[in-house]
Structures are given as C-alpha cells and as structure tokens.
N, C-alpha and C positions, 0 to 999 in steps of 0.2 A: 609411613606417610606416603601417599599417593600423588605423583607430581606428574599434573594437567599439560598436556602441549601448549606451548603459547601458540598463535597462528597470528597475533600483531602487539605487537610490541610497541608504545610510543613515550617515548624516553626523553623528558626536559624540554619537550620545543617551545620553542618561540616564534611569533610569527604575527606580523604586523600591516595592516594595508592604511598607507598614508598616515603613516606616524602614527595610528590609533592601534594597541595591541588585541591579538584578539586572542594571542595563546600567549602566558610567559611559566615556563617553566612546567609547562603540562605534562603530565605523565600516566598512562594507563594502560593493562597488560588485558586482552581478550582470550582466553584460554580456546583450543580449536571444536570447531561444533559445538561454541556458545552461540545462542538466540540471543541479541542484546539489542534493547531501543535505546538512542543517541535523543536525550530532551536536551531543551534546555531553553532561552527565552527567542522569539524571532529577534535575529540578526547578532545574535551572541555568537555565531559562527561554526551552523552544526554543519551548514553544505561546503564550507571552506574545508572544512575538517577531512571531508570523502576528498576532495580535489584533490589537499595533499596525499594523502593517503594512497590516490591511484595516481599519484607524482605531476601531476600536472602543477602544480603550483610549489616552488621551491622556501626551503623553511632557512628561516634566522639563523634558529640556531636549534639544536639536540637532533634526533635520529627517528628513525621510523622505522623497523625492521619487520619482516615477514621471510617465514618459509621461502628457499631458494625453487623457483621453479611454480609460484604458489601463483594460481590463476585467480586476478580479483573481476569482478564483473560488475555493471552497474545499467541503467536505463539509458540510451544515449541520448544526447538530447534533436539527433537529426532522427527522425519520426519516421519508417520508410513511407515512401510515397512511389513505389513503383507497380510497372501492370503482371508483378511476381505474385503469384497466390498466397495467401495468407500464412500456407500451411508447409510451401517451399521456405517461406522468409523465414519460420520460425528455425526447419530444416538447417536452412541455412547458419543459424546462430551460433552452433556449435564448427566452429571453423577447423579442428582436427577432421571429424568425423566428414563435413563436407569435403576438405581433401582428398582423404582419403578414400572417398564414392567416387570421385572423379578421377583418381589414380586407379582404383579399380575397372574402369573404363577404357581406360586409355593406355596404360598400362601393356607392352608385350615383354618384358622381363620374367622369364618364370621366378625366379628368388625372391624377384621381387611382390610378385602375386601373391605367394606364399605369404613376404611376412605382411602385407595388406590384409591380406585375409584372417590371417592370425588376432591383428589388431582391431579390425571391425569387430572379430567376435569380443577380442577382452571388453571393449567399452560398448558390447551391448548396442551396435551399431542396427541390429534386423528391428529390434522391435522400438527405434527411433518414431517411426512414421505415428506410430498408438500413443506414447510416451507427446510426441505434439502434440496430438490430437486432445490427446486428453486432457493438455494443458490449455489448450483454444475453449474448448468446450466450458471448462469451469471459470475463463473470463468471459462467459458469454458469449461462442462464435459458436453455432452449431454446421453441422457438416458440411449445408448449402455455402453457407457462409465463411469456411475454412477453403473451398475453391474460389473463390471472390477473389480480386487484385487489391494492393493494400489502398491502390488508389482510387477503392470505390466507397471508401470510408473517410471520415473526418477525424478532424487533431484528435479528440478525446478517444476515439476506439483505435486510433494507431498507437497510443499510446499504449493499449492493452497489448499491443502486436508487438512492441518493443516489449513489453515485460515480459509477456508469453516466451521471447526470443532469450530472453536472460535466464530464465529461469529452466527452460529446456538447457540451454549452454551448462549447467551446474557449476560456475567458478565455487573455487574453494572458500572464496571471500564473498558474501555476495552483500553488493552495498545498496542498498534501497531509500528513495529518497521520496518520502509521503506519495508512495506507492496507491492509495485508497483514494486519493483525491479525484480520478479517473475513475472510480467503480464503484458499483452500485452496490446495496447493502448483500446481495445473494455473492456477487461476486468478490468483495470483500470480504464474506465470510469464507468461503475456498480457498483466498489466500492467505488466511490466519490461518488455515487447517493445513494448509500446505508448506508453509513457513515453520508450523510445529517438528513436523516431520522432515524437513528436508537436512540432507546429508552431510551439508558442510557448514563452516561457519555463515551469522547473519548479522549484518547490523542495519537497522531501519532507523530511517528518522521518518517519527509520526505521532501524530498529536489524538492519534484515535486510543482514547483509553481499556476500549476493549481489547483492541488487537495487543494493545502494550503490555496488558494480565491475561492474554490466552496465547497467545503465541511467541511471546519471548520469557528466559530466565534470568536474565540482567540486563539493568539499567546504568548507559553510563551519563552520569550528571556534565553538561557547561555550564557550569557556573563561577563570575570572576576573574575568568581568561584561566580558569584549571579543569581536567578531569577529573571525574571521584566515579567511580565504578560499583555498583550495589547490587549483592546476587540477589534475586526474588523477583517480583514483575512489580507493576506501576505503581499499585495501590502497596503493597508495603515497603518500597521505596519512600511515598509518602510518606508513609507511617514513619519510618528511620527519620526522612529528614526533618518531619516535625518535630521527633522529640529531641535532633540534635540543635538545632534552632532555637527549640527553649532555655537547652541544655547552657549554649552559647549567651544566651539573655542573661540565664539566671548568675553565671561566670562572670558576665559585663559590667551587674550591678555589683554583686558582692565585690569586685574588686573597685569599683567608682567607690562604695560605702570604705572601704580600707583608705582608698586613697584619699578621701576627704578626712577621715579622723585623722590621717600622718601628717595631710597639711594643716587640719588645724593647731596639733602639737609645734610644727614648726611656725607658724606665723602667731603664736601667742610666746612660745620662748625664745626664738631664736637670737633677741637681745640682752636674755641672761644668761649671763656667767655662768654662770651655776650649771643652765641644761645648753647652751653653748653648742657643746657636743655630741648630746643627743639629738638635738635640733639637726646638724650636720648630716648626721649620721641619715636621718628619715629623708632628709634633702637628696642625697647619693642613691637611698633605695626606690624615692618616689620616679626618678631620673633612670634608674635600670630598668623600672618595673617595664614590661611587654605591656602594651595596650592589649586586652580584650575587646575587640571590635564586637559591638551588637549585631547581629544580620539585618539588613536595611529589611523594614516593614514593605509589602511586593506593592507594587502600585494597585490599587482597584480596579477590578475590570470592571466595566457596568456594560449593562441594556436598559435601557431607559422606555419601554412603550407607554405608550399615550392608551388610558383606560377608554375603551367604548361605553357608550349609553344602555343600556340592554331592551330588549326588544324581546317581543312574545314567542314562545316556541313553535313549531320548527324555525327554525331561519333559512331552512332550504329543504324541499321535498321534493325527492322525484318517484314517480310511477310509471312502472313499465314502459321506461326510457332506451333509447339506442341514440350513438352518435356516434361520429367519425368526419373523417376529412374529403368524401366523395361521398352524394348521396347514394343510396343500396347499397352501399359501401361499409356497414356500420364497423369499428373498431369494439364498441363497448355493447352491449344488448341486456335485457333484462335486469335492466337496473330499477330496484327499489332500496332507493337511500333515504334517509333523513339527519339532517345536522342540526345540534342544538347548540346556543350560544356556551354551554360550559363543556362541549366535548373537546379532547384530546385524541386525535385519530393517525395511524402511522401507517401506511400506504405499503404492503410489501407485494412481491411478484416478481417478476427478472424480469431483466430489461427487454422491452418491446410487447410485452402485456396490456399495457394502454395503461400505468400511471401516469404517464404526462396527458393524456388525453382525457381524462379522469379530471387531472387539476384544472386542465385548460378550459373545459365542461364548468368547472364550479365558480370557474374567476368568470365566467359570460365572454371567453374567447374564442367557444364553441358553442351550437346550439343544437338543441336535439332534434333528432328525423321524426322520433316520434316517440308516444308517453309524455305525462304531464310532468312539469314543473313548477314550484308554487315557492317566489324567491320572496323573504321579508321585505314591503316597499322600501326600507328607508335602508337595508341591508348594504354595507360598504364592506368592501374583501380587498386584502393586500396581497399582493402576489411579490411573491421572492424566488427567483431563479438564477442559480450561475452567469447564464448568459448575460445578465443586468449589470451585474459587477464588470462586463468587460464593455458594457457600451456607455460607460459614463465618458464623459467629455474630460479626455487627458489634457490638454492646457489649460483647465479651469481647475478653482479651487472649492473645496465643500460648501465654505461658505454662499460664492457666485453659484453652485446647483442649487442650493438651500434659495436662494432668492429668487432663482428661477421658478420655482417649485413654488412658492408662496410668496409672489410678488406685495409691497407694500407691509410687507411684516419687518416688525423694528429688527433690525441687524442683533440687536446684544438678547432678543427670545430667540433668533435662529441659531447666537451661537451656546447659548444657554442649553438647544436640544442637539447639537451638536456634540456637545460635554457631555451629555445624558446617554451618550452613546461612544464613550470613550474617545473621540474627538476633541481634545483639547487646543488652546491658541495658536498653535505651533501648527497643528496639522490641519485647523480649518482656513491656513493659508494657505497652506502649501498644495503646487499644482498635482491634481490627480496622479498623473502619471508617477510622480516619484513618489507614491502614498505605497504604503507596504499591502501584501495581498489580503491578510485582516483587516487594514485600515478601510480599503477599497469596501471589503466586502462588509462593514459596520455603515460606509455611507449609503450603499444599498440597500441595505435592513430599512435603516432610519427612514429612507425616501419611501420606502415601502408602507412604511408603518403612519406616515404623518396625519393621515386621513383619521388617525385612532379606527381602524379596522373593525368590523362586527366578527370577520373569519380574515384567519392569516394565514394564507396555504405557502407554505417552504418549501422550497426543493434547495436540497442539498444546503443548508444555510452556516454546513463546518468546514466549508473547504477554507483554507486559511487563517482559518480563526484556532490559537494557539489552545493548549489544555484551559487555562486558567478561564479566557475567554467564551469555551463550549459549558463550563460549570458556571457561566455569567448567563449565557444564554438562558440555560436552562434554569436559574433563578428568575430569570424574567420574565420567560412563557409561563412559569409555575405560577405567579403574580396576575398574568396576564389574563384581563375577565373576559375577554372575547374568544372562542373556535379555533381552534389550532388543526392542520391538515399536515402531515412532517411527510417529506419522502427523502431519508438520509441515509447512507454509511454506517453512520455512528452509532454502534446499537446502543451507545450507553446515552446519549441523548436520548434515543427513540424508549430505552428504559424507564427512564426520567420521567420522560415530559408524557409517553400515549398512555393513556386508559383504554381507548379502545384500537382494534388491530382491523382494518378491511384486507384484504385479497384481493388483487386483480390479476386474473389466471382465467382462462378459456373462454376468451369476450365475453367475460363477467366480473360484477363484483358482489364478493360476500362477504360477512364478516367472520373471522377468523379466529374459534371460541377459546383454541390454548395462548401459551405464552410466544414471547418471543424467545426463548430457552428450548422451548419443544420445536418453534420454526426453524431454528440454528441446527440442531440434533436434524429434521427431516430434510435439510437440505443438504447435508455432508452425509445422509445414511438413503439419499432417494434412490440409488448406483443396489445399494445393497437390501432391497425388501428384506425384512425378516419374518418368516411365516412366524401366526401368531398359535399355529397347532402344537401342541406338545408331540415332543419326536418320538417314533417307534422304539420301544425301547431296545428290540433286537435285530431292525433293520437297520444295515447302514444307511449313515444321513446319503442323500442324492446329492451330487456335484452342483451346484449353483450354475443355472443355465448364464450366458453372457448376453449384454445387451447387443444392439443393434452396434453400437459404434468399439465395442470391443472384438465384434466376427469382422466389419470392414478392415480393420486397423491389422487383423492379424489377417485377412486375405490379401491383403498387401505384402504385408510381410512375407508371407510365400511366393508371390509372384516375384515379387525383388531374389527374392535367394533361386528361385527357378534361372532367375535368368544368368546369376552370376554364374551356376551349375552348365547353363547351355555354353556362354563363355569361354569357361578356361578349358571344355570338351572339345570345341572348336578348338582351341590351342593346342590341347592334345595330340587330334588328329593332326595337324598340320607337323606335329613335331614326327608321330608315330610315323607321316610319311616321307619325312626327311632321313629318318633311321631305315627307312625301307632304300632306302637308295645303297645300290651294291658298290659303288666310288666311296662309299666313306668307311669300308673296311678295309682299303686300300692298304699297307705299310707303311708309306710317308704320310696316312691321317688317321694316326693311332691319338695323338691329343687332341685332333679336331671332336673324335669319336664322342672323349671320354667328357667333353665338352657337354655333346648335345644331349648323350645320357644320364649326364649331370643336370639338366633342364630340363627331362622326361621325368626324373624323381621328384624334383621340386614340382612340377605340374601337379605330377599324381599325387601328391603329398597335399596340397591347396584342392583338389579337386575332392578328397575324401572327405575334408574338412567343411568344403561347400554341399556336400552331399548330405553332413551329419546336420548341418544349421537347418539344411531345403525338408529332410526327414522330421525335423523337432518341429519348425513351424507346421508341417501338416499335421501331426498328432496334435499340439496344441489347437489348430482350427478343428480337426474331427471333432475333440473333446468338448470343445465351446461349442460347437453343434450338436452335438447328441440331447 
C-alpha cells in the first residue's frame, strides 16, 4: 500500500463566531499536490476555514497541522496600488528570491556571493523575469501593459496583479478564494489550465462548476459545521452525494416504519400482564435506538423572469456598422449582426476586444458612426452588469428599490416578485448593505428584468451567485421567451444557456462556427500552432520557433546574468590586486594571506558558476532565434 504525504491535516476543530458554531468536530486530511475545491453553502464558513488555516484566526478547540517549514499563500486582500510596474510587483512576490537579487547587489562578501549564486540557480531565479511574464500575459496584461504602474489600473485588474503575484511566489499551500470572480472567460480558462498543472498543493473555493471538474481532483464538502472530503471533481461528488442522501432518506424511513410498529406493540399491550415485559423491553430499545436524521430538503433557488410579448423578427439589425467612444475613433467596424427574439448568444474575445462596447451598442448606450440600424419599435432590452450590483443604495432595503422602481405598485406584488427571485421576507427588509453578495446580485437581476425585456444582455451575471443558484439561472434563461446576449466566466452557463457563439476580435465581430470545447482547446494551444502537414518521414522535426515574448523574456534573462558576470569580475580584479601587493607576503601576514586567498576561490568559484548560467541563457536565446 502506497502512503500519500499529508500537506494539511485538520484534526477535530472547533470554532465558533458569537456563540454560533461554524466548525464542531471537523476533520479532513489533504494529501500533498492534491487539486481540491472547498464548497459548501455561502456563509457555512468556507473563507473562515482559509483564515484559520493561514492562522489568523485562533480555533476552540482540535489542531491544524502542516508540513514544518510549508509556505501557504493566498490573494491578499490589500490590492497593490503603487507607481511599481506590474511586472516588478509580480517579481517582487516571491520574497526569497527578491532578497536574494538584492543581496546579490550589494553583497561584498566573496562566501557569501558564492552561496547567493548557488541559491539563485537552485530556484531557478534567471528565467523568473519569463516565468512572470508569462503569468501577466495569460491574466490578460500583455507586454505594453506589464511596464504600466499597478496604479494605472482599477480594483478588478489589480486583483489579477495580486493573483499573478501568488502564483509566481509558488507557496506549497496555495489558497484561493473565488479566484474567477475578477476574470474574464479567456482568462479563467488559463487558470484552470494552470491550476491543473501546478506543482504543489491547491485548495480553491469556487462556485464555477467547470473549473471545479477540470482543474481539481477533490472535493472537500462544509456541510453541518463538518468536513467530508471526496476524490473526483464536482460533478461526481454530486453523483456520490446524491446517492448518499437517498441512501440516508431511505435508512430514515425504514427505521420511522420499525419505530411505529414497536410503539404500536407497546401502547396496545403495555397494560397487560401477560406481554408487560415485552412491552418494556420495545420501551428500552425504542429509547436506545440512534435517530436517522433525513438530510433536510435544500431550499429552492429560483429566477423568476417576467415573459415578453413577442414581436416580429429581426428585433435588431445592423449593416455595415462601426462604433466606439471617440468619433474616427471606431472600436468595433464591419458589423453585420442580426438578433431574433429566440436567440441565445455568448460573446467570447479577451478582454479589451470591444464586448462591452458590443453590449453598450445593443442596450442604445452607444450609437453608431455609421451603417444602419433597424431596432423593433416597441423593443425593451434589460441590461445586467457587475457594476449595478455595486451602485444599489446600501441603506435601503429591496423592498424601498422595488418601490422606487415601480412607484404606486401594491407592496405585497412587489414583494411577491421579490420571492420569485429568491428574496424572501427576511431579506426584502433588510438593508442592502448587510444583503450577502448573491442576494445583492438577485436584486440586480430582478430590477433589470422588470420591464419583462425583449433581449437581456448579462455581463458577468455568476459573480456571487452560489452553484445551486447558477443551475437556477440557467433554468430561468432556458424558460425565458425573450434574447439572451451572456458575456460570463462560467463556461458551464455559457454551455447551458448559448446556441449561438459571436467573436469579437480584431474590430470585428463574427460568429464563431465550432464549439465552446474547440474555443477552450485554441485558446490553451494559440502559444503552440500545430502544423497541419504530415511530418517528413526521415527528416528531423525543426525546433519550434519561440514567440515574440518568449525571445524578450529570455533577452532579459541574458542581460541579468551578463551583468551579475561583469560583477563579481569587478570583485575579482579588485581582490587579484590586493594579492598583487608585496606587504601581504610579509611573515607576520601569513593568516592575513591565507584569508584573502581564501576569498580569491570563493570569487572564482561564483564567477564560473555565473559564467555557466550568462553561457546557457545565450544558447537558449541563439536557439529560440534560429
């Protein structure tokens, strides 16, 4: 039998915030270089779980052990905001290696050169600068934009700058906390593909069901204030806990059907003599028995839209259109679209392509330069964006939006569609602000949707909204007789709900004739063409030329090691001419001697060593060049 490293061990805790427990007695073992998603319901206590974990938060009672020496990492929650380049900060992230660049600088101890040098090379310190780069790149920074300051960007892209920074750092642990909420479906898929492969242990909490069955192999369950741990990914997690659920129902009743026939033997004999002691007896065993607890039925998530009227087709045409936010300026060009009231359309492109300027175009927030448009008169579009859910009014409550929204409408239909949208009494009181980040993002939906929409363009409309909730959605748009325009993360929504797929890529849009499976595949393989020529069969295959930002990253990399090489030469010299001094073979400075020759080895010993590093990065750039 084969026995797995643990790399976190959590052993019995307990752990309670204002009398309400949110751990008793929890226990679960992560074996090291597992992938594992942390579910469980909002507010059952998955981000409490990481706090302890990376000890900020101290526990009741049981233990938490990890590897001695075992580096955990996580997103922090202070965002850098400085005028440090994107691509330094990220640099910066791994705090060994930063050290030790700056001790190699500063640095005049030959020993001590030596063992810096030694250590740069073990962890891989020269080809750092490409290893960021290429991390920036697949959240979306390309090379302009990796010398940028972090503070020329906004919350949501500094938040990529923090995760880029974690995930360059490689801790052994690395904790992730609905990592995708910040990233767009290209970029989201990068870091499922890079979550797959990465080196050391992960535990994610995220409510995105693709990432949860492509990039992790266990699931560990909060459910009930315990851990349960389940090898496999989301969907047969599922599966397992469906059938233990049943499992548990079918256990509930068989034992309720025992326990009713034992009482009915006892409340029909117990006052005769006769069975007296039989009676007793079933009395004692009904009083031992363990309850079988049934698993509570989950609460219903709903979506509730309001059905449109339907209207003749197109409901929106454009011809040989351009727009954008300056005129001559166009963002988008050569567009010939058409929308029909039963399409399902899913926006893909990477960010700064013009989806949002696409959507902004279709809601009448932008108008076109030029090319016709030909919109349904009576045509109503609901628009849903992120940004909506954060401008609602935090000291009011659902119900007082709801009435603003619809003045004169009777209170008990507002909050009738309040319900309809998983809003029940409790939460159409209560002040926004303390509304949880689903709840917020359901009152946004709703206020969007009131008009019963002809087309309902979303962006991004899973951020906060739990698994249970995004399989609610998606029963609702499926329902939903009006246009749906989706730009999400979520491929398993965008699964669900698009029939058809547009492209917006090179101030254009077109539609995009494979799947989303084949876009997934050409976006983790763009780095890698594969010629579609069958190969010679008795020529060697040719080296795979390198892109543009694989020559930068390692012309870097050579100038760095050049320079540590001009360096410790300079040291050299300065030593080689202190040995030149005829006072230091004096007699009375025989140990001074054997000192500085002892200084002269360690030099040239670090010197040969930066010589072999400055030699491998040029043939590695010759190579990538030829």
């Amino acid at each position: 039998m084969v026995h797995t490293a643990s790399m976190l061990s959590i052993s019995e805790i307990n752990y309670s915030v204002e009398g309400r427990p949110l751990f008793e007695e929890a226990s679960a073992v992560i074996p090291e270089g597992h992938k594992v998603g942390l579910v469980g319901q909002n507010g059952a206590g998955k981000t409490t779980l990481f706090k302890i974990i990376r000890g900020e938060l101290s526990l009741d009672a049981g233990d938490i052990s990890l590897p001695s020496r075992a580096k955990i990492g996580g997103i922090a929650q202070e965002v850098p905001s400085s005028d440090v380049s994107l691509i330094d900060t990220v640099l910066a992230a791994d705090v060994e290696r930063a050290a030790l660049m700056h001790e190699a600088e500063t640095t005049d101890d030959p020993a001590r050169i030596a063992e810096v040098q030694t250590r740069l090379a073990d962890i891989d310190a020269w080809s750092a600068e490409g290893r960021a780069a290429a991390i920036l790149k697949g959240l979306g920074f390309d090379d302009h934009d990796q010398q940028q300051p972090c503070s020329a960007y906004s919350g949501g892209w500094r938040m990529r700058v923090a995760l880029a920074g974690v995930l360059f750092a490689q801790p052994d642990l690395l904790l992730l906390d609905e990592p995708t909420n910040y990233l767009d479906l290209e970029g989201a898929l990068w870091l499922e593909n890079y979550l797959s492969k990465y080196p050391h242990t992960v535990i994610i909490i995220s409510h995105d069901r693709g990432l949860l069955n492509r990039a992790v192999g266990g699931i560990l369950h909060l459910e009930d204030r315990k851990l349960t741990y389940y090898q496999g990914n989301y969907d047969q997690f599922a599966k397992m806990r469906a059938e233990k659920r049943a499992q548990l129902t079918a256990q509930a009743k068989k034992q309720q059907a025992h326990k009713a026939h034992m009482q009915a033997f006892v409340d029909r004999f117990k006052a005769k003599a006769s069975k007296a002691k039989q009676a007793q007896s079933r009395m004692k065993a009904i009083e031992k028995m363990v309850t079988i607890t049934p698993p509570e039925e989950a609460a219903r998530k709903v979506f509730t839209f309001p059905q449109p009227d339907e209207l003749s087709p197109p409901i929106i045409s454009i011809e040989g259109g351009s727009t954008g936010y300056t005129e001559g300026q166009p963002v988008l060009s050569r567009l010939n679209l058409r929308i029909d009231q039963d399409d399902r359309i899913a926006l893909l492109g990477k960010n700064g392509q013009g989806k949002s300027t696409l959507s902004k175009l279709l809601s009448n927030r932008l108008v076109l330069f030029e090319g016709k448009a030909i919109n349904s008169s009576k045509l109503r579009i609901g628009f849903f964006a992120q940004h909506q859910v954060d401008e609602l009014i935090v000291h009011e409550t659902p119900l007082q939006h709801m009435i603003s929204a619809r003045p004169g409408v009777m209170q008990s239909k507002l909050r009738a569609q309040l319900a309809g949208f998983g809003l029940g009494p409790d939460q159409a009181d209560t002040e926004v602000g303390r509304l949880s980040g689903g709840q917020k993002a359901r009152l946004s939906l709703l206020l969007a949707t009131l008009d019963a929409p002809h087309l309902l363009i979303l962006d991004e409309p899973t951020n906060h909204l739990d698994i249970e909730s995004r399989e609610a959605l998606v029963e609702a748009l499926t329902r939903y007789s009006g246009a749906v325009i989706l730009v999400s993360h979520d491929m398993h929504l965008l699964s669900m709900v698009a029939d058809r797929l547009w492209l917006v890529s090179n101030g254009t849009v077109k539609p995009y004739e494979d799947d989303l499976e084949a876009y997934r595949k050409m976006l983790l393989t763009v780095e890698k063409p594969v010629s579609k020529n069958p190969k010679p069969v008795k020529e060697a295959p040719k080296p795979k030329r390198a892109n543009r930002e694989d020559i930068l990253a390692l012309r870097a990399e050579v100038r760095t090691a050049e320079a540590r090489v001009t360096k410790i030469n300079d040291m050299r010299d300065k030593l080689a001419k202190k040995l030149a001094d005829p006072a230091l073979y004096e007699k009375d400075k025989v140990g001074e001697l054997e000192v500085w020759n002892k200084k002269y080895a360690e030099v040239m010993a670090a010197l040969e060593r930066a010589e072999a590093i400055w030699m491998g990065a040029l043939e590695k750039l010759e190579t990538a060049s030829a």
